[in-house]
N, C-alpha and C positions, 0 to 999 in steps of 0.2 A: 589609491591605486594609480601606478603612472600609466602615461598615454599607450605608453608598448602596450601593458598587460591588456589593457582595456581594450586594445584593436584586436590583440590575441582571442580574448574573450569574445567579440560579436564576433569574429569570423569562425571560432568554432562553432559559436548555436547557430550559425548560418548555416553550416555545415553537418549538424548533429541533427536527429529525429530524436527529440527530447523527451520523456516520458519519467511520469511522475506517477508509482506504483501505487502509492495509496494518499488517499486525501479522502476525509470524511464530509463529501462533498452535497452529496443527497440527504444526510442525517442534517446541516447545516440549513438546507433549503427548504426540505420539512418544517424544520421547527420555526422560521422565521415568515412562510406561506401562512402558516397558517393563526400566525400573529397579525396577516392581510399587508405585508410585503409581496411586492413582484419584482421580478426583471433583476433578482438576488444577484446572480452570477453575474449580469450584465455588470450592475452596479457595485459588487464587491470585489468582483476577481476575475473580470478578463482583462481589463490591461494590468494586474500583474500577471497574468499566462501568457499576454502579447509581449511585455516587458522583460520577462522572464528567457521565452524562446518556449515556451512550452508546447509540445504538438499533442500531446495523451496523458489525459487523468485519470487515473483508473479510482472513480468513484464507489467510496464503500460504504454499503447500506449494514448500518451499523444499528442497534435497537439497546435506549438505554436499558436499566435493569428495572427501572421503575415500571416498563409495559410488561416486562415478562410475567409468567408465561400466557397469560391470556390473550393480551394485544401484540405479539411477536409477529404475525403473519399480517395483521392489520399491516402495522408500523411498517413494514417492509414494504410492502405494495403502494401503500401513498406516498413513499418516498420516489417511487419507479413512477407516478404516477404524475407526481409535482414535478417532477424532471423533464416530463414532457412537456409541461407548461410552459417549463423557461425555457423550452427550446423553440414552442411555437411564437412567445412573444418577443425572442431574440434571432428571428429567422437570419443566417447565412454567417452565424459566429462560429457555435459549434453544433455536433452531431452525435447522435449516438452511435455507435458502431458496435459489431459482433466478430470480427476476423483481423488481421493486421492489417489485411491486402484494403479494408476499407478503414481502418486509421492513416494506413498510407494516402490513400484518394481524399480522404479530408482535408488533409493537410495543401495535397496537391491545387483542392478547391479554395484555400487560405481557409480554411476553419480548426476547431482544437477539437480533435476526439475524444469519447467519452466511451471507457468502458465501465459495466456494472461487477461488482465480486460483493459477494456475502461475505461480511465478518461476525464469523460464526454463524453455524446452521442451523440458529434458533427459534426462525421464524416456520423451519420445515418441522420443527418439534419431532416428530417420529414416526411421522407421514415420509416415505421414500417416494412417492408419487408426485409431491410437489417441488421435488428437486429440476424434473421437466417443466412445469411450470415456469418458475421461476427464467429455465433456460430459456424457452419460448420469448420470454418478453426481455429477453437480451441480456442477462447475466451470465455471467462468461468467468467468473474467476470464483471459488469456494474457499474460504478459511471455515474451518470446522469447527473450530472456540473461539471463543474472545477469551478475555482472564476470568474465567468461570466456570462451573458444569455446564452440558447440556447435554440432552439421548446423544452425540455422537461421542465426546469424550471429556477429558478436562483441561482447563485451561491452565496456564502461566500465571501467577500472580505478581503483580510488580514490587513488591518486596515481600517480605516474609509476613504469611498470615495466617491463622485459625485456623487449620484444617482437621479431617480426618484423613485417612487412609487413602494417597491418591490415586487414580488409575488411569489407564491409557485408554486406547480408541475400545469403543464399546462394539459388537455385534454392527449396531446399524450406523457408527462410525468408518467400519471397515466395506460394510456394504456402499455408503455415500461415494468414497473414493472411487467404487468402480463402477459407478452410475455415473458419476462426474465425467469421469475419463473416458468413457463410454459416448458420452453424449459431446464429448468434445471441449469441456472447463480445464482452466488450469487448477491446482490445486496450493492451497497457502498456507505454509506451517508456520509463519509468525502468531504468535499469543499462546500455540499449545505449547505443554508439559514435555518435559523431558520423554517422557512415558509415553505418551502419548506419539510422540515426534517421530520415534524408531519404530513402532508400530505403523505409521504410514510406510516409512522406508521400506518397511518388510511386507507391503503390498503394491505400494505406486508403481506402474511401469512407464511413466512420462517424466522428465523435467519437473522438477519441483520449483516452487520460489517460497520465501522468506519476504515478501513485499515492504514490511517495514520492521527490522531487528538488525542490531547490531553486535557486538565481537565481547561475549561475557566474559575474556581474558583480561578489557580493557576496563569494564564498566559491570560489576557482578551481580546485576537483577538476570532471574530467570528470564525474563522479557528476551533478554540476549541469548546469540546460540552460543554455544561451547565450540572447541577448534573440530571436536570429535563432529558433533554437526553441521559446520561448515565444509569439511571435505566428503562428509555424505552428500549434503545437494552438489556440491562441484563435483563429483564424481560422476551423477548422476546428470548431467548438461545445466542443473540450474543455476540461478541467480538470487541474491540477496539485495533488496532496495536498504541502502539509510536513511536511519531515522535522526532528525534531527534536533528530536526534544531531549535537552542536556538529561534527563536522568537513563537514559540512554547511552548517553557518551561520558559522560564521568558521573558516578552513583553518587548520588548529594549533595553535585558540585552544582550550585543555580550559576558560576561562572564561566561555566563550558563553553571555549570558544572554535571558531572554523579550524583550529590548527587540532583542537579537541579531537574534533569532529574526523577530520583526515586521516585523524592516527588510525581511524575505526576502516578505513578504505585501505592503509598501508597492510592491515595487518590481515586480511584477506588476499589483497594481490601475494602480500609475500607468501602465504600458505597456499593458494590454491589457482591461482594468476587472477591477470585484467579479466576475461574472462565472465567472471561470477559476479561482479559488481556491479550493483546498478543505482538508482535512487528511488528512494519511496519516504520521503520526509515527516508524514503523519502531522503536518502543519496544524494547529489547536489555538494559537494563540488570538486569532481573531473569532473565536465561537465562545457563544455564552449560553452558559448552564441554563434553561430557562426555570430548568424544573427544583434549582436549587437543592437537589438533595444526592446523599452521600458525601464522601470524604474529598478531597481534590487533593492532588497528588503537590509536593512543590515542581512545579515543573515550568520550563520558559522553551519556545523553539527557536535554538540559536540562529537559523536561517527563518527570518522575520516573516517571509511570504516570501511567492514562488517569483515574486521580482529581484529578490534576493540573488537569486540562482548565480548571479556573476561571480559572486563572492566565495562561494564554491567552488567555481569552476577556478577562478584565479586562485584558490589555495593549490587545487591540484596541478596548476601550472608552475606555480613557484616550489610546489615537490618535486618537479622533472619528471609528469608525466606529458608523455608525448601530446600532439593534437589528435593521433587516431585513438591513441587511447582512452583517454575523455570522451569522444565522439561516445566509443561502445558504453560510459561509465554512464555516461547521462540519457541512454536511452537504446544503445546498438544492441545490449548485452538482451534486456527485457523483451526488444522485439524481434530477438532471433527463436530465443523461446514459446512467444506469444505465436507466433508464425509457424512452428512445430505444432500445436496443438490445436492454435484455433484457426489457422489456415491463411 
């Protein structure tokens, strides 16, 4: 990377409120706590979020399949729980936050924000009452599935698999939306079904996000949206995060490089504008299976960790997009939304 690009690059995350829509950040620190690790974060990943320019994680408490459904609500609560530990013994790095106006003031304090989202409502099982719960102790963002069933609907599988007969958001799928919204969560249709997807749209009356799915035009797993659901969220004020594990950006390409990767940014600005683009990278490559079981997908995340971040930002420079643009692409776009909803 020459010297221009490179000045280019720090002086936009200078200038950019950074945010990184999903990272399986609590699922990662669960399972490593309780192998008698501390100070995870400290030690794995905040100087690549300081190296990066990262201001917001939006940390996702995710529950393999292995606790379902018994230990679902366990599993979610110790992760909320261990979060707190690394926050007490890494006092004045980061903070949890519930509104933007207070990711803002973190940042303002030099610390990296942390917001909580449910990936899939599996841990509420078919209790609507612990969806407040949950709120209370500062989850702020709802995905409804993973790539799976649950009481609210069905998931996306990431390539073609075994089924039966799919369906969309269930009774208390449709109810979840308007507790969420109600109580003030964003809401996230990355992982559901087709079926499921247009069934939100035909309830939601907020901003939607896609926190980490990319452009099935370019890369054909369900995972991805179709063009038809990209101009539904842009229609409706939201945002889609990129994800930037190659079978995401080119289907069974383990090659998938950052120029890959961009095509997936072009072909949203050119459909729907700057606007709707944001990041949410779903970074995996430094987490390890503890529990060894199930299938493992091939998959590699072309942007290595969140220090990477330059490499990104300078593809989208040498595409000729602006510096304000990038600004919204890396973080403007997510906390215009987040700031609608959660204040």
């Amino acid at each position: 990377m020459d010297k221009k690009i490179l000045d280019q690059v720090a002086d936009i995350h200078r200038r950019a409120f950074t945010v990184d829509a999903h990272f399986d950040l609590t699922y990662e620190v669960a399972n490593r706590r309780e192998r008698g690790q501390k100070k995870i974060i400290e030690k794995s990943y905040l100087q690549d979020f300081r190296t990066g320019g990262l201001d917001l994680i939006v940390s996702a408490i995710f529950i393999h399949n292995f606790f379902l459904p018994e230990m679902g609500l366990r599993r979610a609560l110790d992760q909320i729980s261990y979060l707190h530990e690394e926050i007490e013994e890494t006092p004045g790095e980061f903070r949890l936050c519930r509104t933007a106006t207070e990711a803002r003031a973190a940042r303002s304090a030099g610390e990296i924000g942390l917001f909580l989202s449910l990936e899939g409502a599996d841990p509420l099982q078919n209790d609507i009452q612990l969806l407040r719960i949950f709120y209370e102790l500062g989850v702020r963002g709802l995905g409804l599935v993973w790539s799976r069933r649950n009481y609210a609907g069905d998931g996306a599988f990431f390539k073609q698999t075994r089924e039966g007969h799919k369906g969309g958001l269930t009774p208390f799928g449709l109810e979840l939306i308007e507790k969420a919204e109600a109580l003030g969560m964003f809401i996230d249709v990355s992982h559901i079904n087709d079926e499921g997807f247009w069934d939100v749209m035909s309830v939601a009356t907020k901003p939607l996000i896609a926190s980490h799915s990319n452009c099935r035009a370019l890369a054909g797993t369900m995972r991805n949206l179709s063009d038809e659901q990209i101009a539904a969220i842009a229609k409706g004020g939201g945002v889609i995060g990129m994800n930037s594990v190659n079978q995401f950006i080119r289907a069974g390409d383990t090659n998938a490089t950052i120029d890959n990767f961009i095509d997936h940014v072009d072909h949203i600005v050119h459909r729907v504008g700057i606007a709707h683009v944001g990041i949410g990278f779903d970074l995996c490559d430094s987490f390890k299976d503890f529990l060894q079981v199930g299938k493992s997908l091939d998959s590699r995340d072309v942007i290595k960790t969140h220090a990477g971040l330059g490499e990104f930002t300078a593809g989208l420079i040498r595409r000729g997009y602006k510096d304000g643009e990038i600004i919204a692409i890396l973080g403007g776009n997510f906390m215009r939304v987040y700031a609608e909803i959660l204040g």
